[in-house]
Backbone as a chain_set.jsonl record, in Angstrom:
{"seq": "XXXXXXXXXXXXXXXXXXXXXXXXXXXXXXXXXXXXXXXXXXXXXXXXXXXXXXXXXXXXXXXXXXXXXXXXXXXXXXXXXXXXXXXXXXXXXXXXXXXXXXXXXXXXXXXXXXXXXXXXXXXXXXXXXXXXXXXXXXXXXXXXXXXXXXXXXXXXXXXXX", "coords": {"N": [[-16.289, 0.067, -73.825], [-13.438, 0.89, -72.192], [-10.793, -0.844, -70.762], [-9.037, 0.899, -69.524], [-10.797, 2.723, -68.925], [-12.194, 1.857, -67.161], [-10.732, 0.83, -64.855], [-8.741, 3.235, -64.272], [-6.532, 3.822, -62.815], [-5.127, 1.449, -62.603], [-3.053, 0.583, -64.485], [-0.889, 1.919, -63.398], [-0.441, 1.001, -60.809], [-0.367, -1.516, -61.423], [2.239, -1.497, -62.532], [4.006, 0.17, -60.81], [3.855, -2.356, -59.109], [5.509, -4.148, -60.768], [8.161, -2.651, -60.456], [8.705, -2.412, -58.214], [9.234, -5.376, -57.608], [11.111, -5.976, -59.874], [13.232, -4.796, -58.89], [15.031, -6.266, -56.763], [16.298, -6.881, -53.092], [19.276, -6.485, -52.074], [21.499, -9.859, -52.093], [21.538, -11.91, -49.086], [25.039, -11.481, -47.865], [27.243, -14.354, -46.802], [29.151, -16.772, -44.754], [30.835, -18.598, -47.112], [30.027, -17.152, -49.967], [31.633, -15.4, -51.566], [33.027, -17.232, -52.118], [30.813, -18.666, -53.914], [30.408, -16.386, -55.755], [32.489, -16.095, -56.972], [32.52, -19.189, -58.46], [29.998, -18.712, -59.698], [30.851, -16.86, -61.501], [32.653, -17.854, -63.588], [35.587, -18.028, -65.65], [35.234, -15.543, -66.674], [35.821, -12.047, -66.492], [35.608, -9.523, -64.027], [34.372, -7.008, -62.196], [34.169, -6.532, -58.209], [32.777, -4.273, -55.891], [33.063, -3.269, -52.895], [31.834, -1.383, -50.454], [30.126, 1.064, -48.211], [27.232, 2.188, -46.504], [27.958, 3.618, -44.699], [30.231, 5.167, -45.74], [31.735, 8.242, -46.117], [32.992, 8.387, -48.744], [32.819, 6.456, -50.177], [29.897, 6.83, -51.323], [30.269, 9.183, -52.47], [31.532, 8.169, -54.755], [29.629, 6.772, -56.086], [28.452, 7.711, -58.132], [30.274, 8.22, -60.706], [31.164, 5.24, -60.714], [28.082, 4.16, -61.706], [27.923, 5.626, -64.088], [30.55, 4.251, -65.165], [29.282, 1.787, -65.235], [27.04, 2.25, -67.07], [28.46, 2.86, -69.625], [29.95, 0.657, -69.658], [29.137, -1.838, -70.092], [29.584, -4.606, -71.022], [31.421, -5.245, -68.757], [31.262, -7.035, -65.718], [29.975, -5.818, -63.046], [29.738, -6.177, -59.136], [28.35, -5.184, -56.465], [29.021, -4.962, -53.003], [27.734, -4.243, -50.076], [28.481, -3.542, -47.167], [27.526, -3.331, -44.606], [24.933, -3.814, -42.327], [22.257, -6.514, -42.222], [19.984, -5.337, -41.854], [20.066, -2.883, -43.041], [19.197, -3.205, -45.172], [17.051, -1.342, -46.878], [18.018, 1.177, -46.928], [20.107, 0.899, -48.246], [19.659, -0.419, -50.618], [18.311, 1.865, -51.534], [19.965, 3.312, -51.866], [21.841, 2.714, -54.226], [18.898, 1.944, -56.093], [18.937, 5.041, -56.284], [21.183, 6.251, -57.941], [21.216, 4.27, -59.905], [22.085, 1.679, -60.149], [20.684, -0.469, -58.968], [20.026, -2.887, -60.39], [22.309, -4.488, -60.948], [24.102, -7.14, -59.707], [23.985, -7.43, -56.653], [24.889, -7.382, -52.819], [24.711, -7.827, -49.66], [26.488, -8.095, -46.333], [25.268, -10.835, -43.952], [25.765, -11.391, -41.692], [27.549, -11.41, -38.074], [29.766, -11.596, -37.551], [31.786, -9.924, -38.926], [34.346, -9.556, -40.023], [34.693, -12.164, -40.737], [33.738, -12.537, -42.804], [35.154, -10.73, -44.43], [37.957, -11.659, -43.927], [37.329, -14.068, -45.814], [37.193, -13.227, -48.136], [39.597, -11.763, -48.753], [42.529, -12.351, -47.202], [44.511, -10.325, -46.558], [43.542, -8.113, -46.511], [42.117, -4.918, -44.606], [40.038, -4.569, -44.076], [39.293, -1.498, -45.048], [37.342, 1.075, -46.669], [36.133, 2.527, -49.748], [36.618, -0.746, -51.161], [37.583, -2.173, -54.056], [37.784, -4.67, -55.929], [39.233, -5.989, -58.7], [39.483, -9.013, -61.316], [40.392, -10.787, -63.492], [39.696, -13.089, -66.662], [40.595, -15.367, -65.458], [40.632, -15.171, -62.862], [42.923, -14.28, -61.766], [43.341, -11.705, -59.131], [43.403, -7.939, -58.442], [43.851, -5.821, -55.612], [42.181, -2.514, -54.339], [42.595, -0.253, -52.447], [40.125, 2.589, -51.608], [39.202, 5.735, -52.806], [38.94, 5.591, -56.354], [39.844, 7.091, -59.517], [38.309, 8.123, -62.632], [40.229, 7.541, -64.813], [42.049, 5.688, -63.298], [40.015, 3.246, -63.025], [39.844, 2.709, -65.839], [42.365, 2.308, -66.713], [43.07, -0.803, -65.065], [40.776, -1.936, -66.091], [41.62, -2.051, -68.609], [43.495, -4.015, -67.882], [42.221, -6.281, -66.93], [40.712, -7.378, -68.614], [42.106, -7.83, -71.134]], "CA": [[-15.523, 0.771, -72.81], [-11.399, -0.043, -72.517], [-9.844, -1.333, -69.429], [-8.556, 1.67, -68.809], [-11.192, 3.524, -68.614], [-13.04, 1.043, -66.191], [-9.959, 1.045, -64.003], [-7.636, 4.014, -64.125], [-5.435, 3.308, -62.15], [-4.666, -0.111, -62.329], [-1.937, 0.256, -65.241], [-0.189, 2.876, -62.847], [-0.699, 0.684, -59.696], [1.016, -2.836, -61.886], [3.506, -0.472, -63.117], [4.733, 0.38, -59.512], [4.433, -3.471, -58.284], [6.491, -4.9, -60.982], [9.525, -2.157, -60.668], [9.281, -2.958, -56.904], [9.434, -6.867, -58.006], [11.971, -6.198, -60.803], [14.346, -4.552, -58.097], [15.167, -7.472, -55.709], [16.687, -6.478, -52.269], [20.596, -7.155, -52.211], [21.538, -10.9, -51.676], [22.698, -12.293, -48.157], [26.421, -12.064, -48.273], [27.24, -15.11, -45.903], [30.299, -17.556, -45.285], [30.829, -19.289, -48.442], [29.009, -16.4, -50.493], [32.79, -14.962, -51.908], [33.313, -18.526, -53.324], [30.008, -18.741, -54.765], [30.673, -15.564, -56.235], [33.719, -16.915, -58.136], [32.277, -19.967, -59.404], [29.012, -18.031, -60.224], [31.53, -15.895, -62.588], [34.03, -18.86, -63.562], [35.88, -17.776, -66.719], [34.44, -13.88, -66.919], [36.107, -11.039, -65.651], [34.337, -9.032, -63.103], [34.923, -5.993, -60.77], [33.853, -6.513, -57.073], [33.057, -2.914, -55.325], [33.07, -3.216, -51.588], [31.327, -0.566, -50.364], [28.523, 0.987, -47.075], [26.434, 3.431, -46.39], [28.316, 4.606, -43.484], [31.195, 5.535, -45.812], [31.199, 9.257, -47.632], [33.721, 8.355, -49.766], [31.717, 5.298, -51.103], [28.728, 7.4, -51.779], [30.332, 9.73, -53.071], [32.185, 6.873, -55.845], [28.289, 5.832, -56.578], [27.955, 8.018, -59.506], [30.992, 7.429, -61.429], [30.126, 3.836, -60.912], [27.058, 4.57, -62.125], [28.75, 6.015, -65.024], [30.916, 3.121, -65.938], [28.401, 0.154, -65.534], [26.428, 2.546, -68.561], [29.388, 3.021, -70.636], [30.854, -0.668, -70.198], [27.898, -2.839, -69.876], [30.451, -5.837, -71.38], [32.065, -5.805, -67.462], [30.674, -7.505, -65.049], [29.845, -5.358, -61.666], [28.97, -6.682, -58.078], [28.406, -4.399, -55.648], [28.942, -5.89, -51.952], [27.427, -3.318, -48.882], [29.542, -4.348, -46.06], [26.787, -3.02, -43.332], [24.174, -5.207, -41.558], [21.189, -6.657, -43.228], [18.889, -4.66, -41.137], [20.274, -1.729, -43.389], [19.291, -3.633, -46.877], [16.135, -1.024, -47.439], [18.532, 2.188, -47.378], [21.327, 0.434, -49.567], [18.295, -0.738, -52.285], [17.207, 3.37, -52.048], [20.911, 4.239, -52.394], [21.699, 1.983, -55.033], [18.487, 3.058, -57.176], [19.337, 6.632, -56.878], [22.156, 5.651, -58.429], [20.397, 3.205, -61.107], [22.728, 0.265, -59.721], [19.821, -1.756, -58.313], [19.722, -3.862, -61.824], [22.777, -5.582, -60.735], [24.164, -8.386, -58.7], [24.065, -6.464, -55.041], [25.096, -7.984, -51.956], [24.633, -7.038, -48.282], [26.995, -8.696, -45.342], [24.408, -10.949, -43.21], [26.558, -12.47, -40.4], [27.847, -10.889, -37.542], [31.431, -11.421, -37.569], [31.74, -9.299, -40.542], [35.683, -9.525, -40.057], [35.678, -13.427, -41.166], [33.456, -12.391, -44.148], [36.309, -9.847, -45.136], [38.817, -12.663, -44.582], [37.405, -14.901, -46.71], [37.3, -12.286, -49.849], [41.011, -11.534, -49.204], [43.605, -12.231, -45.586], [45.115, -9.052, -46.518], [42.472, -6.765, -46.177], [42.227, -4.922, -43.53], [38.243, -3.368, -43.897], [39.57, 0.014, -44.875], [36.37, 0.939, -47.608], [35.731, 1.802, -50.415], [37.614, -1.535, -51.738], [37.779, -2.797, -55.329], [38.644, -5.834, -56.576], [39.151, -6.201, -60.351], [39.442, -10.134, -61.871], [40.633, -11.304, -65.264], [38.988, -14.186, -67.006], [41.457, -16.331, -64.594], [40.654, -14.597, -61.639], [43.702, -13.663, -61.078], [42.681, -10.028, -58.457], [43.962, -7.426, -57.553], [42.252, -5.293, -54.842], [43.077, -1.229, -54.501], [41.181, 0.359, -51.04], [40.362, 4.031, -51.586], [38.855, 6.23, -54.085], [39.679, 5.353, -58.368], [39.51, 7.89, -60.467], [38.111, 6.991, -63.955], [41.422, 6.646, -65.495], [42.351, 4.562, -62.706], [39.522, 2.336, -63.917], [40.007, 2.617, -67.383], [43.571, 1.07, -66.59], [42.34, -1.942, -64.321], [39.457, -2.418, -66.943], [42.435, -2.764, -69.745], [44.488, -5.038, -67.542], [41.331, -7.516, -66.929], [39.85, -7.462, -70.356], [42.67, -8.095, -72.347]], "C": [[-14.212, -0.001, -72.576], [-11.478, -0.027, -70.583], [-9.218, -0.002, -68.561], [-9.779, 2.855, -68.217], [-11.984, 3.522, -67.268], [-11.82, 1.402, -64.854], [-8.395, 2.034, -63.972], [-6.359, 3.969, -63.716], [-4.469, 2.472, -61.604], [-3.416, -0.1, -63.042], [-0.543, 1.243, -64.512], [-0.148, 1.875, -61.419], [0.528, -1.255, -59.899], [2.157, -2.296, -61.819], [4.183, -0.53, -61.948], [4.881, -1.248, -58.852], [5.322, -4.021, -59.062], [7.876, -4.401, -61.001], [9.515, -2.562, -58.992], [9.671, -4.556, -56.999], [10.829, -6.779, -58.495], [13.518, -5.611, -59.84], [14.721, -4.78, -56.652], [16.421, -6.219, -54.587], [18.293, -7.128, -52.621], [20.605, -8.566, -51.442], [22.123, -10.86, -50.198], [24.0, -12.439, -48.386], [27.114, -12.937, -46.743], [28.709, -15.904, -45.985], [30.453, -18.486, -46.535], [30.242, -18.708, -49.558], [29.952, -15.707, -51.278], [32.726, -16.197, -52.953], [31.869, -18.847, -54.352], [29.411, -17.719, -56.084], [31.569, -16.085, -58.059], [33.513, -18.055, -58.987], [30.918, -19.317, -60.394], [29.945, -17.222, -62.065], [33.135, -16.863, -63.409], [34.034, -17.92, -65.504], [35.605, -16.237, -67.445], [35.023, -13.05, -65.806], [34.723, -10.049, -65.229], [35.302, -7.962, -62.254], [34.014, -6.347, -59.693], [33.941, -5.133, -56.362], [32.418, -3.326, -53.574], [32.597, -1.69, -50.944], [30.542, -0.142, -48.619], [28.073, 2.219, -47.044], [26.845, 4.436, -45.417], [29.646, 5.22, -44.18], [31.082, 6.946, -47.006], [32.003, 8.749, -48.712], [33.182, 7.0, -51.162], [30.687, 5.93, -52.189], [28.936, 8.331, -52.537], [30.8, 9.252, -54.882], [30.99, 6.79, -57.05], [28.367, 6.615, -57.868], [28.928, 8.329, -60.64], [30.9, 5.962, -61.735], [29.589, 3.557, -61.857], [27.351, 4.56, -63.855], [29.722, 4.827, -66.202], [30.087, 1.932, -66.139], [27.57, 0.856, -66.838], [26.791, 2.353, -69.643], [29.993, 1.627, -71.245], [30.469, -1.478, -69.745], [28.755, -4.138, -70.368], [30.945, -6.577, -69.859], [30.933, -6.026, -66.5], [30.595, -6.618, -64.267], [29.299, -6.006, -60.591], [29.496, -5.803, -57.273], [28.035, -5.268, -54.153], [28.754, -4.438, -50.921], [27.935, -4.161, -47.597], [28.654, -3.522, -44.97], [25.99, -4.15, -43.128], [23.095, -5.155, -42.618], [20.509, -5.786, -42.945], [19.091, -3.082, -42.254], [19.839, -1.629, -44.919], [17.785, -2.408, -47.497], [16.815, 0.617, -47.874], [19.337, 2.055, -48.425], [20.346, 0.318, -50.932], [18.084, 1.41, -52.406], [18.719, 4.105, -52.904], [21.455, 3.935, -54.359], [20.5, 1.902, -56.206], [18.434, 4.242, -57.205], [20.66, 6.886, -57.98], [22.607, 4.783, -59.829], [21.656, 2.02, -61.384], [22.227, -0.717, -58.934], [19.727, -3.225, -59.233], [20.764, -4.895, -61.375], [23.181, -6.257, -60.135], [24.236, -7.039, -57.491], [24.124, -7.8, -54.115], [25.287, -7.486, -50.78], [25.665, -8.101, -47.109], [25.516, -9.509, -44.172], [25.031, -11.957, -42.256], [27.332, -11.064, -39.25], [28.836, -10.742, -37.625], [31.772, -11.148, -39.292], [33.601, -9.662, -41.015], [36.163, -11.321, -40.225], [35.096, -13.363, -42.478], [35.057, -11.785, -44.952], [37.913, -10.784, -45.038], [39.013, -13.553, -45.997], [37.428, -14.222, -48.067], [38.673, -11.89, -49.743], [41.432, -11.26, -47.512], [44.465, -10.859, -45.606], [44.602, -7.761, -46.499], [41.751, -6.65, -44.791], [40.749, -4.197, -42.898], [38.266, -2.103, -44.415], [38.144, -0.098, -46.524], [36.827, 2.361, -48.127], [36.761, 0.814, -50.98], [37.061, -2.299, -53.122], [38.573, -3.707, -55.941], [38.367, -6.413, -58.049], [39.596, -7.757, -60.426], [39.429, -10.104, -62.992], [39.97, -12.607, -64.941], [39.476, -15.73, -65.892], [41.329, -16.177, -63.451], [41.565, -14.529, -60.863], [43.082, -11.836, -60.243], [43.297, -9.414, -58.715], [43.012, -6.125, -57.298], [43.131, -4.098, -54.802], [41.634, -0.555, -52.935], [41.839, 1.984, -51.871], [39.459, 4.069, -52.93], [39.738, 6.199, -55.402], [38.726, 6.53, -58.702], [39.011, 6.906, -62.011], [38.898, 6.531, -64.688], [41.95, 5.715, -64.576], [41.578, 3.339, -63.067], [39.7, 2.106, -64.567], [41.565, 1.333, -67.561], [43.334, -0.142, -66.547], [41.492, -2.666, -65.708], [40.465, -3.217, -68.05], [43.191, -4.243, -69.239], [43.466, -6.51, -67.306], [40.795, -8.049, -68.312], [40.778, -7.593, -71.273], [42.837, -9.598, -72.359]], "O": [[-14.005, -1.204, -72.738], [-12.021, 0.588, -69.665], [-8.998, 0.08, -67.353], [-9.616, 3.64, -67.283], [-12.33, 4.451, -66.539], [-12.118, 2.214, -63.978], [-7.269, 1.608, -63.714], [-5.311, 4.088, -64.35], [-3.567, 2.525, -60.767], [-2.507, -0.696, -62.463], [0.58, 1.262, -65.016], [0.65, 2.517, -60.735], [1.398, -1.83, -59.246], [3.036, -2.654, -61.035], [5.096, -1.355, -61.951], [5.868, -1.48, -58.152], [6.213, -4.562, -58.406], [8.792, -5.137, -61.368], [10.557, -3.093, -58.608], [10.607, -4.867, -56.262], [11.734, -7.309, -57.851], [14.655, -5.988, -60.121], [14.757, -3.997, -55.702], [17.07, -5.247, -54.972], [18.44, -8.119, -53.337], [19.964, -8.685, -50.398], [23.001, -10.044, -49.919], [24.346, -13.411, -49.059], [27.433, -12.284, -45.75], [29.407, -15.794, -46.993], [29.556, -19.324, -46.445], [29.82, -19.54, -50.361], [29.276, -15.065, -52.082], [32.474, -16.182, -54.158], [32.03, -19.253, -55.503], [28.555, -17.928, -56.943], [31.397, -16.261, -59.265], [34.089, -18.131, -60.072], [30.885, -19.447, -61.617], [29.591, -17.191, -63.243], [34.276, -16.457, -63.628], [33.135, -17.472, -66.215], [35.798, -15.98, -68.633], [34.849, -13.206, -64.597], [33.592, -9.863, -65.676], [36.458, -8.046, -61.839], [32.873, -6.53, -60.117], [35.083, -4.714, -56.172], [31.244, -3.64, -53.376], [33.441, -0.825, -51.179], [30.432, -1.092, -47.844], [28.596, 3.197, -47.578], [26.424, 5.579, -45.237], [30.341, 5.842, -43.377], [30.64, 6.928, -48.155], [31.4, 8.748, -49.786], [33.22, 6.842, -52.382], [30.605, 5.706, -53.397], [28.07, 8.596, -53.369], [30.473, 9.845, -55.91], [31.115, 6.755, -58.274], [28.326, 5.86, -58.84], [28.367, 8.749, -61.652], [30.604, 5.529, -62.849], [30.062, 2.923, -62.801], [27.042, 3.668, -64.645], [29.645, 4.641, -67.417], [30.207, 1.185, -67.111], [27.376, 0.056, -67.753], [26.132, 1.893, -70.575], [30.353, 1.337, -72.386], [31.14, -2.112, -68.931], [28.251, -5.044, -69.704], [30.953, -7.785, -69.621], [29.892, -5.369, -66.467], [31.56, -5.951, -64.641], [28.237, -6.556, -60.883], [30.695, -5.537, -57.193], [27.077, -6.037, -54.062], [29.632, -3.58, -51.014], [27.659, -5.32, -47.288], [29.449, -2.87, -44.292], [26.222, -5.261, -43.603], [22.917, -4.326, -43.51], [20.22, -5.128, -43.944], [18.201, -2.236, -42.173], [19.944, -0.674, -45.689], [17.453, -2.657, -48.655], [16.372, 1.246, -48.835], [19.382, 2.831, -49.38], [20.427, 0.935, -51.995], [17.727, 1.988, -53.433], [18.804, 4.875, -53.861], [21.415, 4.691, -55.33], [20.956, 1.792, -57.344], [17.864, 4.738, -58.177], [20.775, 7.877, -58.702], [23.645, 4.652, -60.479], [22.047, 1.604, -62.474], [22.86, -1.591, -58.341], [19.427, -4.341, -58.81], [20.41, -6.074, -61.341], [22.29, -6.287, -59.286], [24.547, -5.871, -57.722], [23.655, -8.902, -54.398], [26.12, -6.581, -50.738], [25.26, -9.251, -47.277], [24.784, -8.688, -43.618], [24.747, -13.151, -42.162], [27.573, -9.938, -39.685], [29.16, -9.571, -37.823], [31.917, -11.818, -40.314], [33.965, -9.956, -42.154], [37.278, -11.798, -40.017], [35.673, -13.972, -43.379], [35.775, -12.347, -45.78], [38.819, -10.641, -45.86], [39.932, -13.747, -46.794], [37.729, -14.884, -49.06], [39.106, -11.592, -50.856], [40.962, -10.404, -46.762], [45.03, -10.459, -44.587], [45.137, -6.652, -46.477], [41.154, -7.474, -44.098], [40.467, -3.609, -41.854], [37.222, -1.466, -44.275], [38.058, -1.091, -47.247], [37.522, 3.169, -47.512], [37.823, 1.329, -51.329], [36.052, -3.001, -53.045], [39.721, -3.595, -56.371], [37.436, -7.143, -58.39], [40.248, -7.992, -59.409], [38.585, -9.485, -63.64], [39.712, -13.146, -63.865], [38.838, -16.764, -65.691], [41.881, -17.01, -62.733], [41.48, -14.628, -59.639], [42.489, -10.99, -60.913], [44.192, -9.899, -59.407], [42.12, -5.577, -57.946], [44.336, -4.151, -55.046], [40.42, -0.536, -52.733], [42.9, 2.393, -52.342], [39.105, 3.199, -53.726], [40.885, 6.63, -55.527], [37.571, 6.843, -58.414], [39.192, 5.74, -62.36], [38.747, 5.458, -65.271], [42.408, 4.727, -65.15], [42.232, 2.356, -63.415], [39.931, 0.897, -64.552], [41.757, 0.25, -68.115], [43.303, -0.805, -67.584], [41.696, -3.799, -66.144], [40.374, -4.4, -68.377], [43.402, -5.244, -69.923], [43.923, -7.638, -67.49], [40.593, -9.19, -68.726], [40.353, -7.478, -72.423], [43.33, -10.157, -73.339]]}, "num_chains": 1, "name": "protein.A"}
């Protein structure tokens, strides 16, 4: 008699704990959590998507996104949810509807959200969704608002060359 037959439902029951395992809650994003970002990614371009759940225009973004992290698995993505932690179980649902749970994610976990958003750039003023593209040098530059995909496609050329 096989394993499975003894316990049915066991290979359906792993199955579900290791995709809940394999898709970690977004990190604390805390003071010093920008810079650990940057050394985390020293020498590798990367896009940064600033993002929340309270914004349509975000949500609506998600599946272009979506779209490019398939197409151009070479670029880095980090997705940063600029709401409270308390909100990290809707962002994880939005984020795999989405099938952008796989990569780096990051949630705001401090109150004074407005010295987080300093320290990722003094010239930003919160307005969401915000994107910040990085060449291998990390030189930025950040664009608030909805990108179209050729607006990406640009950005993507100007980091990656």
């Amino acid at each position: 008699m096989t394993l499975k037959k003894l316990f049915p439902g066991l290979a359906f029951i792993l199955l579900t704990v290791f995709n809940i395992q394999a898709q970690a809650a977004p990190a604390a994003f805390t003071s010093g959590s920008y810079q650990q970002i940057l050394v985390s990614n020293a020498n590798q371009p990367f896009m940064l998507v600033v993002w929340s759940i309270n914004c349509p225009s975000c949500l609506k973004d998600m599946e272009l996104l979506s779209s490019i992290h398939k197409s151009r698995p070479e670029l880095k993505m980090i997705m940063l949810a600029a709401d409270e932690l308390s909100a990290s179980e809707q962002i994880q649902q939005i984020l795999e509807k989405n099938q952008l749970s796989e990569i780096e994610n990051w949630v705001y976990a401090e109150e004074n959200t407005q010295k987080l958003q300093f320290e990722i750039d003094p010239k930003w003023y919160g307005e969401l969704p915000r994107t910040y593209f990085f060449d291998k040098a990390h030189q930025r530059t950040g664009v608030s608002g909805v990108l179209s995909k050729e607006d990406y496609d640009a950005m993507f050329a100007k980091i990656l060359k």
